[in-house]
VOPAVO-722422 format. One record per atom (N, C-alpha, C): y, x, z. Coordinates in steps of 0.001 Angstrom, whole numbers, padded with zeros to 6 digits, always signed. Each point is the difference from the previous one (the first is absolute). Layout:
N
YXZ...
//
This chain:
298
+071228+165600+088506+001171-000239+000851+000085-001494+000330-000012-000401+001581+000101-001014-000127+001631-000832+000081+000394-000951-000136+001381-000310-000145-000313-001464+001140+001189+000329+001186-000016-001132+001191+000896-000912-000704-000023-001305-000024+001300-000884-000177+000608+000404+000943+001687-000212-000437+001328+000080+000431-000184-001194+001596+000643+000142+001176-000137-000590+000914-001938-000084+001174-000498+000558-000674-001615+000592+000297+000448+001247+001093+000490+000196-000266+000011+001521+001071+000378-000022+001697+000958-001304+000089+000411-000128+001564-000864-000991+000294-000718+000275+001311-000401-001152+001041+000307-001112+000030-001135-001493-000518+000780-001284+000546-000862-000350+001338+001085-001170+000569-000664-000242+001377+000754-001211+000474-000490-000267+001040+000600-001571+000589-000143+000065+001625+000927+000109+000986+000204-000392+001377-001300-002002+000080-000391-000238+000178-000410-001272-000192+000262-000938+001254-001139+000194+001157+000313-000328+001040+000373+001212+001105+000812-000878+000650+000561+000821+001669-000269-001085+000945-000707+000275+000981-000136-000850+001241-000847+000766+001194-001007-000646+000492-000891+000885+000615-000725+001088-000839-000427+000026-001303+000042+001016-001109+000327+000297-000623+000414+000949-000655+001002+000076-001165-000721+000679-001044-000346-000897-001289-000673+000231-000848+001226+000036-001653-000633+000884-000794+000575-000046-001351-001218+000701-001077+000554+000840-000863-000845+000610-000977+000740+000903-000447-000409+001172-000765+000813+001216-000846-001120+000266-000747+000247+000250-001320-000932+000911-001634+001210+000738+000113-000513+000589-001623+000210+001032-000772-000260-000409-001449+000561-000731-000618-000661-000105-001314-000462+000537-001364+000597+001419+000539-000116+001438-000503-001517+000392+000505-000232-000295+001403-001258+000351+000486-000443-001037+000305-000444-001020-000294-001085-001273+000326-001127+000472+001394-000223+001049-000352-001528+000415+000948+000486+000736+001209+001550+000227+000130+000273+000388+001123+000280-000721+000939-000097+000614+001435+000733-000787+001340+001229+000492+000398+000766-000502+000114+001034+000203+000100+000101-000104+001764+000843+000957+000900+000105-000166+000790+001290+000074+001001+000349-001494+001164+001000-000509+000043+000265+000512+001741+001413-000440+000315+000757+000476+000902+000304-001744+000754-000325-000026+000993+000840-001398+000295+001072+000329+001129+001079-000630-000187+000868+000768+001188+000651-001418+000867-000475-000047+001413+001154-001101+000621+000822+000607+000836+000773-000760+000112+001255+000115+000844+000969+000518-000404+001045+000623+001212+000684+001157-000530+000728+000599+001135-000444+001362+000507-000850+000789-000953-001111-000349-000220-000671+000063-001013-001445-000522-000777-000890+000878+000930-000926-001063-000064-001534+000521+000919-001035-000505-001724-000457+001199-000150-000771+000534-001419-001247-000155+000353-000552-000681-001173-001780-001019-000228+000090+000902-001306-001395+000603-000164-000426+000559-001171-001164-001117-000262-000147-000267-001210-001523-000629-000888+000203+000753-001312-001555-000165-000231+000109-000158-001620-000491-001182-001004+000977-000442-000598-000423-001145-001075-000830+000371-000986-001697-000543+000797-000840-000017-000553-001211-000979+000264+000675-001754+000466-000748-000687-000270-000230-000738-000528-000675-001148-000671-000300-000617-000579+000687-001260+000425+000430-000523-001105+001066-001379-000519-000449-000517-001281-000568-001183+000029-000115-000550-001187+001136-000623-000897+001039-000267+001106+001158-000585-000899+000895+001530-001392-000376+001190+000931+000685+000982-000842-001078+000580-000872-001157-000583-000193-001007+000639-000689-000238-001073-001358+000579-001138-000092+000048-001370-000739+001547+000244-000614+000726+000730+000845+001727+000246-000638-000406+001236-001226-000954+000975+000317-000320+000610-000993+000501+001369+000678-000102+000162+001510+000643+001268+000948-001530+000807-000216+000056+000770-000919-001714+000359+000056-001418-000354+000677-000180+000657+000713-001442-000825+000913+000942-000872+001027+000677-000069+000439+000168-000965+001067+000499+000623+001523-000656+001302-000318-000043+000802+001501+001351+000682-000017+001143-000419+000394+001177+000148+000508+000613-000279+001125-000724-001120+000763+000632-000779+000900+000271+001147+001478+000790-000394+000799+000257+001155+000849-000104-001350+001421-000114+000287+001443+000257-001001+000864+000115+000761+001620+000779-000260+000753+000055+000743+001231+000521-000687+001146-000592+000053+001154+000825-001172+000794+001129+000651+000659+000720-001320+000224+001424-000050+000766-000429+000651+001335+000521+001323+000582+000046+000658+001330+000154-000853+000909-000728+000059+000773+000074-001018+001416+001400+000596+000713+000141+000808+000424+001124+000525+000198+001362-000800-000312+000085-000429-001443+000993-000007-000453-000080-002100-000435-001098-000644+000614-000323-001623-000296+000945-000192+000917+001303-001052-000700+001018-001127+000708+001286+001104-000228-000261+000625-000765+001504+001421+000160+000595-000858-001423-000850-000203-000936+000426-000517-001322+000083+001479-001047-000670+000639+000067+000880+001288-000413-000396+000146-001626+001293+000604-000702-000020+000357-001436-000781+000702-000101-001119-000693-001689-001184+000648-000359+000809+001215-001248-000684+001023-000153+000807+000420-001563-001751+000690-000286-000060+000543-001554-001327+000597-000161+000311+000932-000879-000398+001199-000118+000223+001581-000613-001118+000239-000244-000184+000666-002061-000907+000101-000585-000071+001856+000270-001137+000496+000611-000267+001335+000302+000397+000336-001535+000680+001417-000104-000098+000381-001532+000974-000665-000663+000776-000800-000062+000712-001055-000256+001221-000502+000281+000806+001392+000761+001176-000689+001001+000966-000834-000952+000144+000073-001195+001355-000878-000482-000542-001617-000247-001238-000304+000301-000677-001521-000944+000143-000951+001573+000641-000945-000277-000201-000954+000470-000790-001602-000039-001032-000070+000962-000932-001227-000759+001236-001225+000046-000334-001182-000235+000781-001150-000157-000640-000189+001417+000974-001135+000429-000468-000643+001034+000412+000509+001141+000651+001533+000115+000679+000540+001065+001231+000231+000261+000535+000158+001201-000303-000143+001226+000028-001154+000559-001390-000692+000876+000111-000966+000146-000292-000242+002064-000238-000983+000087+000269+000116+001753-000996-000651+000503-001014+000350+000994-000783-000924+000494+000376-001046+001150-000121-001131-000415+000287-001146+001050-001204-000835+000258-000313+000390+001500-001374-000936+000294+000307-001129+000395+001031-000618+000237+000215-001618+000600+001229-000127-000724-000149-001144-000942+001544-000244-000786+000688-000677+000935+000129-001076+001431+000660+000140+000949+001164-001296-000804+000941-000135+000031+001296-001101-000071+000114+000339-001443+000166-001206-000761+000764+000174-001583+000689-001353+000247+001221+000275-000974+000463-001129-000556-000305+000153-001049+000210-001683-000653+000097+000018-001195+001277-000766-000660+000895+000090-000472+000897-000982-000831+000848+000379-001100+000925-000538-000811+000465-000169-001117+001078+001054+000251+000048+000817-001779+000831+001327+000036+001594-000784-000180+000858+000515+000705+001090-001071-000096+000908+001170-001172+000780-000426-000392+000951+000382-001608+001147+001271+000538+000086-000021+001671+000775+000946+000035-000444+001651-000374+001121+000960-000036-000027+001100-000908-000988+000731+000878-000012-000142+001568-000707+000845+000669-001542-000674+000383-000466-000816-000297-000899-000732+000123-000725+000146-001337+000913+000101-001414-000954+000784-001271+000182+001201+000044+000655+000512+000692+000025+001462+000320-001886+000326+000353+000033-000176+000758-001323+000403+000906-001403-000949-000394+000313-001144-000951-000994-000172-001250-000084+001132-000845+000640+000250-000144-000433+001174-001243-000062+001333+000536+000482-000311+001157-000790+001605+000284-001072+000371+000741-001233-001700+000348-001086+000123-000075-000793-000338-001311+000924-000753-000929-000729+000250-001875-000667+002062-000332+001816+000321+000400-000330+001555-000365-000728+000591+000353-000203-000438+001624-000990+000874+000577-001684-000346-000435-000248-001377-000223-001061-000119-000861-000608+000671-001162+000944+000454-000883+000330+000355-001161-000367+001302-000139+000644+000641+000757-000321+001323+000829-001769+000740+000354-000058-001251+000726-001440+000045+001151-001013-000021-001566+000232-000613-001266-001082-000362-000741+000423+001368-001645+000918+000788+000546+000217+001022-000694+000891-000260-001236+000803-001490+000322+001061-000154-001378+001446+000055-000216+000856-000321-000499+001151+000751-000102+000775-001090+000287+000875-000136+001130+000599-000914+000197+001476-000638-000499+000385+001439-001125+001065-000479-000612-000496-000909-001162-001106-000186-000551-000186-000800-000668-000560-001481+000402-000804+000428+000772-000913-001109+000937+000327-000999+000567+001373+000376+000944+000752-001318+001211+001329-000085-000899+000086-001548+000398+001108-000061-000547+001572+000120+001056+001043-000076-000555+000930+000870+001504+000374-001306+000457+000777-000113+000898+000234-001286+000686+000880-000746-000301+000628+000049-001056+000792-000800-000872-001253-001048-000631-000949+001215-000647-000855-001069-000546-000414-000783+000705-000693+000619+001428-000570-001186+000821+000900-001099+000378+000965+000348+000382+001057-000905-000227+000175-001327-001022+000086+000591-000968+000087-000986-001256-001288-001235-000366-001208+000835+000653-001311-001022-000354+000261-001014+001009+000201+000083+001399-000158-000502+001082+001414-001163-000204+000783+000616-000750+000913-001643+000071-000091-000251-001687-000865-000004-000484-000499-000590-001625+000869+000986-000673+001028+000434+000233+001038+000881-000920-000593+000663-000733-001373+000254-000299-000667+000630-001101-000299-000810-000997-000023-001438-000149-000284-001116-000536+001143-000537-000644+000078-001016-000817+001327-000898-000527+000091-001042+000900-000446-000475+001387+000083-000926+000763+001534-000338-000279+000650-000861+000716+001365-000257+000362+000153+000855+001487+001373-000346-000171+000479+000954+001865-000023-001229+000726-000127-001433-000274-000130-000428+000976-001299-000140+000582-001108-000031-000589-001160-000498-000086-000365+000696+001410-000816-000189+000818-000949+000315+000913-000349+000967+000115+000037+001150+000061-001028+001463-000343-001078+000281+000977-000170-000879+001183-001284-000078+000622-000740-001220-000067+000093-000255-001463-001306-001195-000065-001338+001105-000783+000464+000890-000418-001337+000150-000987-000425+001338+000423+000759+000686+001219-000312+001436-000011+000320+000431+001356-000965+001041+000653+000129+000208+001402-000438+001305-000268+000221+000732+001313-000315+001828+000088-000273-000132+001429-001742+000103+000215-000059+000009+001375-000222+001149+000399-000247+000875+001293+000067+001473+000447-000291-000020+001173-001062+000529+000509-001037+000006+001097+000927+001609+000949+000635-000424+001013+000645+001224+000773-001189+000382+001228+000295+001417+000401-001077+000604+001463+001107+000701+000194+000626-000365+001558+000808+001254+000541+000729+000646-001011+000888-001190-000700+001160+000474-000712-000222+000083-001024-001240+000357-000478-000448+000799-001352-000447-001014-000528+000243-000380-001614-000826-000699-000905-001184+000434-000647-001050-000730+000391-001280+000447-000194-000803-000606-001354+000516-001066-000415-000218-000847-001039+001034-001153-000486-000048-000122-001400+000409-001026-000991-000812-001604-000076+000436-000448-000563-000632-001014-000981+001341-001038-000451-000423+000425-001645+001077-000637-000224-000284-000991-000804+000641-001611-000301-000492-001091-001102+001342-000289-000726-000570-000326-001174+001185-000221-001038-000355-000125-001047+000879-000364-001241-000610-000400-001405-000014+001274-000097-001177+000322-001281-000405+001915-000493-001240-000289-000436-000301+001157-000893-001143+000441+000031-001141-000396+001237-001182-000593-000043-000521-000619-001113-000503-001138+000016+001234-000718+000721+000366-001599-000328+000525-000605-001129-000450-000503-000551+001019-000253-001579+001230-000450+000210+000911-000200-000429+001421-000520+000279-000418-001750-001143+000169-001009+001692+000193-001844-000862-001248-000008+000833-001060+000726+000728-001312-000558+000261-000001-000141+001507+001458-000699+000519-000513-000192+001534+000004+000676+000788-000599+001427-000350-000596+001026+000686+001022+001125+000630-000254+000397+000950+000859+001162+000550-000932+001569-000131+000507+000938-000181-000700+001109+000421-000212+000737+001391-001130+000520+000153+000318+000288+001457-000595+002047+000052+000472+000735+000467-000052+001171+000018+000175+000905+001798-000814+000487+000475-000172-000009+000863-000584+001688+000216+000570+000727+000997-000351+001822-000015+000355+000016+001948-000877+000647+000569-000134+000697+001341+000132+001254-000301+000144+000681+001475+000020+001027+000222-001164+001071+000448-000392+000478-000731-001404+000497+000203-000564+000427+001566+001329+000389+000439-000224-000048+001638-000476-001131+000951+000344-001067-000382-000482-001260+000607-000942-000762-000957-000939+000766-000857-000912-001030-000444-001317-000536+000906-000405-000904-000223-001242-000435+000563+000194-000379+001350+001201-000591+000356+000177-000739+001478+000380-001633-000797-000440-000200-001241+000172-001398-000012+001615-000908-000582+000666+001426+000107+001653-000424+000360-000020-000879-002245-000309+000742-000620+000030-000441-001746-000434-001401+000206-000979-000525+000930-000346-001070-000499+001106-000742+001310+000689+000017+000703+000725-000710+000682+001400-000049-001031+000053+001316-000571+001310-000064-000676-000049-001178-001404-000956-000021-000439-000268-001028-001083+000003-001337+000840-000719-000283+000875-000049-001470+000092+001388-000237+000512+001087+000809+000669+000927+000167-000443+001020-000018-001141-000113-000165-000651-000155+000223-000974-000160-001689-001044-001297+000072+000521-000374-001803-000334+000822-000738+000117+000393+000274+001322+001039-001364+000937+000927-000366-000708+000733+001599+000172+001454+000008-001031+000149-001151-001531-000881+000547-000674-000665-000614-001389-000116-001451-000011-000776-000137+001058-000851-001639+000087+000953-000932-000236+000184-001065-000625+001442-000486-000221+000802-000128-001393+000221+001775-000046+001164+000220-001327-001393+000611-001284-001223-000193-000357-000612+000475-000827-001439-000660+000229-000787-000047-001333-001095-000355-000295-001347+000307+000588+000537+001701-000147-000975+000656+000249+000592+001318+000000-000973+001156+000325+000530+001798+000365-000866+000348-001327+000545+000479-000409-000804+001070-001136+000505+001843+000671-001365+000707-000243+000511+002008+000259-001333+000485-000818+000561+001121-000280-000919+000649-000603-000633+001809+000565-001083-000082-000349-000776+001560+000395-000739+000330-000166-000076+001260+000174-000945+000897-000898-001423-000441+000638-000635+000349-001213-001646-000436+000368-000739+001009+000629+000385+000673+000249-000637+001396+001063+000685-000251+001321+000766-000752+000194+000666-000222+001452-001175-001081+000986-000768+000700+000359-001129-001039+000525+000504-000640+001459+000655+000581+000696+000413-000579+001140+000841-000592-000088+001009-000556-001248+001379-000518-000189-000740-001243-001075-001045-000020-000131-000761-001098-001372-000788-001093+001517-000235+000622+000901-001014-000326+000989+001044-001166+000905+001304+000632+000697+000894-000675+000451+000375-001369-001092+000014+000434-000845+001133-001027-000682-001077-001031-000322-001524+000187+000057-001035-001206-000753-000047-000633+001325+000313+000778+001326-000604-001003+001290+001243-000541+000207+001265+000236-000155+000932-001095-000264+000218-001527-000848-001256+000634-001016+000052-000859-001018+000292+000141-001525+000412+001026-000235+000964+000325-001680-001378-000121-000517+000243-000479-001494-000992+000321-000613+000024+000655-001293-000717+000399-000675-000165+000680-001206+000584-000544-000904+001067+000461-000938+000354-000967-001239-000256+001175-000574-000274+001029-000282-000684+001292-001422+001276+001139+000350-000455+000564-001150+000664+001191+000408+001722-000337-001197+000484+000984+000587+001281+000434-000371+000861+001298-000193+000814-000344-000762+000790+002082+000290+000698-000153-000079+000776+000962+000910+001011+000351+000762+001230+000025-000861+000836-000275-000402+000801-000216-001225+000429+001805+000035+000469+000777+000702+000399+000926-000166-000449+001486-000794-001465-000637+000690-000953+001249-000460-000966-000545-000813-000894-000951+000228-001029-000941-000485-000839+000446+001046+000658+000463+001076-001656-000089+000882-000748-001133+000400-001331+000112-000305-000603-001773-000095-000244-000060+001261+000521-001463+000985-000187-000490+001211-000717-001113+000309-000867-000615+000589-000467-001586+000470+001237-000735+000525+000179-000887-001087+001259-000787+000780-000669-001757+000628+000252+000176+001304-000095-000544+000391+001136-001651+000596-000744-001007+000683+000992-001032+000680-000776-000769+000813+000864-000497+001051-000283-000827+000976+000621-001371+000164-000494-001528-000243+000879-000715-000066+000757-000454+001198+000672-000723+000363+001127-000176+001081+000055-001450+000743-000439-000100+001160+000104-001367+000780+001279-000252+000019+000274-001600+000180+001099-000317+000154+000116+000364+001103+001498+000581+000688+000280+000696+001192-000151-001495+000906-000494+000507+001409-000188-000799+001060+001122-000025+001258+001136-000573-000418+000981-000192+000987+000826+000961-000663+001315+000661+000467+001266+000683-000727-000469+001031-001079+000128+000813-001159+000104+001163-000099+000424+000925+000648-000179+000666+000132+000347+001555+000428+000873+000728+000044+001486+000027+000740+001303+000240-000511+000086+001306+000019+000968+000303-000949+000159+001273-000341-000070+000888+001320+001072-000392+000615+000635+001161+000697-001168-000084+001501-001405-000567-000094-000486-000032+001638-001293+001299-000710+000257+000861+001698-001154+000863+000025-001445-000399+000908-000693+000501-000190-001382+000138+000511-000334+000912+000720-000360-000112+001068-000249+001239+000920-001771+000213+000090-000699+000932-000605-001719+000112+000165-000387+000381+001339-000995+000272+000578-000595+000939+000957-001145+000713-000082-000624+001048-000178-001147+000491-000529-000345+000252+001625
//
């Protein structure tokens, strides 16, 4: 008799990219040697892409996803290029499992962003956190534990989480920047004392998450040097930390400059991270005032 571990029996999987293709992966870890086969649906009403995830990926074959041959990939309908339309993906055999990473939207031209500072009112952390949640969500985690509610955000953003004084400054050491598209917040980056800057060393932390819909137009690395500006001035240097399997997020941050100071863990869990830093020019003419936005153009 053989005995499956507990959580072995449902399908894992990952939405990955959406753009002109829309690629992910699905196992079985119950069945290693099977293919699992997927549903892609856009729009709505959904116009239905059948594949089966059965190719070869070295990144899921090194994660320990059995041979590797999971990967699934199908292109974006000509039909439907410049519509933007919602991706979702359905495991044949499978209707209750949802991969992570869905539903997500293809956008071929990211087109106008702003970028600027999350301001303290209730409706302005309103809609911070309810692109935290939706992150949270998209990566399959529980957001009553995960985001904090907007009191909290509240409280970090004017030191009130700290023993500062009430008179003191609360935008010398800490900013919340937020990359908007047509209303919608598409990305964070936020700096402040934390994890895994030491507290007395100068250093600020810097933490930084997109929206999987707009990756790879460049916008992460505008939002950081962004980011820089703000900083340049009130701190030494940026310290952030990440996982060592994040190869496209290790790649950005070395051509910025951060460099290796060893690894670290995560105080919560001990997940071990590369913590990294970048040191800081003296700013060239004003800092960066809070309240001015940035308008991009892709």
């Amino acid at each position: 008799m053989t005995i499956v571990p507990e959580g072995c029996l449902d399908p894992e999987g990952c939405l990955d990219m959406v753009g002109h293709r829309v690629s992910g992966w699905a196992w079985l870890p119950a069945e290693p040697g099977r293919r699992l086969r997927v549903e892609v649906l856009f729009g709505d009403p959904p116009m239905r892409v059948e594949a089966l995830a059965d190719q070869h990926r070295p990144d899921l074959e090194s994660a320990g996803k059995g041979d590797g041959q999971h990967g699934f990939a199908v292109p974006l309908p000509d039909s439907l290029a410049g519509r933007e339309p919602v991706v979702d993906v359905r495991l044949t055999g499978f209707p209750g499992v949802r991969l992570r990473g869905t539903p997500r939207r293809a956008i071929l031209t990211l087109g106008l962003v702003t970028l600027r500072a999350i301001r303290t009112m209730d409706a302005d952390l309103g809609r911070l956190r309810g692109f935290l949640a939706g992150m949270v969500r998209l990566n399959g985690g529980c957001v009553d534990t995960a985001v904090p509610s907007v009191a909290d955000l509240h409280a970090w953003l004017t030191g009130r989480d700290t023993d500062r004084n009430e008179e003191d400054d609360c935008w010398t050491d800490r900013c919340w920047l937020v990359a908007e598209r047509g209303g919608r917040m598409v990305g964070h980056c936020r700096i402040g004392p934390g994890w895994p800057a030491p507290p007395g060393s100068g250093a600020l932390a810097l933490g930084i998450e997109l929206h999987p819909d707009i990756r790879g137009f460049g916008l992460g690395r505008q939002l950081m040097l962004a980011a820089h500006r703000w900083a340049a001035g009130r701190c030494a240097r940026l310290e952030l930390a990440v996982l060592p399997h994040n190869a496209h997020a290790l790649a950005l941050y070395r051509a910025l400059g951060y460099v290796d100071l060893g690894p670290t863990a995560l105080p919560e869990t001990g997940e071990i991270h590369h913590r990294m830093a970048v040191a800081l020019p003296a700013p060239q003419g004003p800092v960066w005032h809070i309240g001015r936005s940035v308008i991009l153009v892709n």
